[in-house]
Every structure is written in structure tokens, then in C-alpha cells.
N, C-alpha and C positions, 0 to 999 in steps of 0.2 A: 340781340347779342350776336358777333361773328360769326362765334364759331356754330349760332344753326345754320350760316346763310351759307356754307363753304363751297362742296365743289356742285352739285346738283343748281343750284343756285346759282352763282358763279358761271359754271358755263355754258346754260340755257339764255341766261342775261345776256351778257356776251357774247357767245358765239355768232352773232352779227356784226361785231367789233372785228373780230376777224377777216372779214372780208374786203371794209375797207381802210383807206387810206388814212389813218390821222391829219390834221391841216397843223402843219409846223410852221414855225414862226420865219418871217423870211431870211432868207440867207445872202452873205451879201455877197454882190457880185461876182463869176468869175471860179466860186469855191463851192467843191460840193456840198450837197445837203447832207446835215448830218442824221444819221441812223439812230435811234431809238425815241425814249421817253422823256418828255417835262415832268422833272419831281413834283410840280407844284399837279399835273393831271393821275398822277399816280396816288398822291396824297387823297385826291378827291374819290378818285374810286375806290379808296379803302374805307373810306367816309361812306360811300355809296353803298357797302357792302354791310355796314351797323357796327361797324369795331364802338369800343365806349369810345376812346377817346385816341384821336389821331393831332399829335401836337404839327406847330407850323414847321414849315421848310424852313431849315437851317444850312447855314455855310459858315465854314473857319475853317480861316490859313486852307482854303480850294478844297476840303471836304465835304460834299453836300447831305442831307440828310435829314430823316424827320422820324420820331418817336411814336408809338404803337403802343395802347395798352388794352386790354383786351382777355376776357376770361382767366384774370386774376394773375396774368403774365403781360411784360412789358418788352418790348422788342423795339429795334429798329431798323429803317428799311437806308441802306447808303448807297450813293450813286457813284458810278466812277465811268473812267474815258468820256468826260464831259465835254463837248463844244456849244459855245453859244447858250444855250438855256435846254439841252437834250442830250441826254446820255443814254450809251448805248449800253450799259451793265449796269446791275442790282446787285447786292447783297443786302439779305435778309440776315441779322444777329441777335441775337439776345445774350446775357453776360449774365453770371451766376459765379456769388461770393461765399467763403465758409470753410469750416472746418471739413475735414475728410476729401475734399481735392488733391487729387495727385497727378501728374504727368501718366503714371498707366491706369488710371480712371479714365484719362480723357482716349488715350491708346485700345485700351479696351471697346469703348465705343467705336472709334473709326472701324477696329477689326471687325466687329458684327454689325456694324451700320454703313448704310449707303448714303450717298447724297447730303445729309446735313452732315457737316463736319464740328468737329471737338475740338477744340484749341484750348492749349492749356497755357494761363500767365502765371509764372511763378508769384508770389508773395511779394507785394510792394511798401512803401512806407506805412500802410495802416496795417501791414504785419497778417493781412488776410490773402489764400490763395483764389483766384478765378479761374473761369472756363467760360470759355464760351462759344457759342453756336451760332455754326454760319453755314449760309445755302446763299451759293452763286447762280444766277442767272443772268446767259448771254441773251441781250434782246434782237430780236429779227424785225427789221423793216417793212414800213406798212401794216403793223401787224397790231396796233394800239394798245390799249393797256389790257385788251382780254388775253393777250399773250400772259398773262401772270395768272391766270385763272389757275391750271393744275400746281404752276409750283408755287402758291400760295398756300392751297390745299395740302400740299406735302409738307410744307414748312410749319405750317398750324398743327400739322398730325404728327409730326416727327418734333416739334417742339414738346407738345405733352410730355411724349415718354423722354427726351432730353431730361426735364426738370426731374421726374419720376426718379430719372438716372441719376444725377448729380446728385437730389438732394439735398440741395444747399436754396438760401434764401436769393434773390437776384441782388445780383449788383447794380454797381454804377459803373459805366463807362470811362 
């Protein structure tokens, strides 16, 4: 299961990732090399790390992304400022559907919560309101995918009490 492997685990594993240099795909001439992660090695070490089940790397209309399920919650991990097949930012989200969501539910949390943010969607054609939760991270060069080690950790810990909070069943995206 994930969530025994999180940060203790995670960043003993790791912490030699850190050090060195990912091998990135080539660049082509003339342009610099771009900074960050391949979804498709990010994918695998969340695989690496025991999640149930980590679906495949998806793209539509240039949104990249792959689905998390995992200790009875379901998340996803989306890439963005993409060049070539490596992006330099994550966001981590999970989405939660239901009665009792409101605009100062989701307000309330931002005001006593750090780092995972609350977003609130009003009520769409199936007449249900969302929230949903996201944690940004800027990725750092050379730094391979144990860079995600603590804010993974934070995201898995601060997702719990997220649902806790809502209270509502998960959505669909």
C-alpha cells in the first residue's frame, strides 16, 4: 500500500536521485535542454513506490496526465510548461462531488490550510457541486524524480484531511 511507503521510504530510496543528473531525451540542435520531468518516469516511480494502481499517461487537446488510486482515494498527477516529452511543473489534484460544498467550505480551508489549495466549481449540468484539491510543484533541474519525495508526502497527508473536510464522495473530473 502507498501510503506505508511515504516519506521515510521515499527519501532514503531517493536521496541518491538527488544527486544526480536524469539522462533526458535528446534535444534538438541549437535549443536549450529542457528542465524538468518525463510523465511517463514520474508515472513509474509512483509505481515504484506501491500506489494500487497508477493508470497510463494520458494527453488531450496538450493536457498531459495520469490517474492515482490509492488508499481508497483517487487523484491525479498533471504536467504543464511541457517541451518535447519533459515538463518542468506538477500538479497534484484530486476532485470531490456532493451535497454540502459551498464557495466558503472551500474558503474556509485555504484560510487554515497551507500548501494544498481548495478550489471550488460551482454546480454543473448533473446539478452537483465540486471542490477540488491541488498542490503545485515547481520542478528543479538535475534533480530527477526524488524531487517529489516530500511533496508527495505532503500531498498524501494533507489529501486525507482534505476528504475528512469535504466530506463529500470523489468526483469525476
Amino acid at each position: 500500500m502507498f501510503r506505508l511507503v511515504q516519506l521515510a521510504l521515499v527519501s532514503a530510496v531517493f536521496a541518491g536521485l538527488m544527486t544526480t543528473s536524469p539522462v533526458l531525451a535528446q534535444t534538438p540542435t541549437g535549443q536549450a535542454e529542457p528542465v524538468g520531468l518525463r510523465p511517463s518516469e514520474v508515472a513509474e516511480w509512483i509505481k515504484s513506490l506501491g500506489a494500487e494502481t497508477v493508470g497510463p499517461v494520458q494527453t488531450l487537446s496538450g493536457q498531459t496526465w495520469f490517474d492515482v488510486t490509492d488508499g481508497g482515494l483517487t487523484w491525479a498527477v498533471f504536467f504543464y510548461a511541457c517541451r518535447w516529452d519533459t515538463c518542468e511543473d506538477v500538479q497534484f489534484t484530486a476532485d470531490f462531488a456532493g451535497e454540502g460544498l459551498s464557495e466558503a467550505r472551500a474558503s474556509q480551508w485555504n484560510r487554515e490550510r497551507r500548501f494544498l489549495k481548495a478550489v471550488w466549481v460551482p454546480a454543473g449540468a448533473d446539478g452537483r457541486a465540486r471542490m477540488q484539491a491541488q498542490y503545485d510543484v515547481v520542478l528543479s533541474p538535475g534533480q530527477g524524480v526524488g524531487q517529489l519525495s516530500e511533496a508527495t508526502a505532503m500531498w498524501l497527508d494533507q489529501l486525507d484531511d482534505f476528504a475528512a473536510h469535504v466530506g463529500a464522495a470523489q468526483g469525476t473530473r
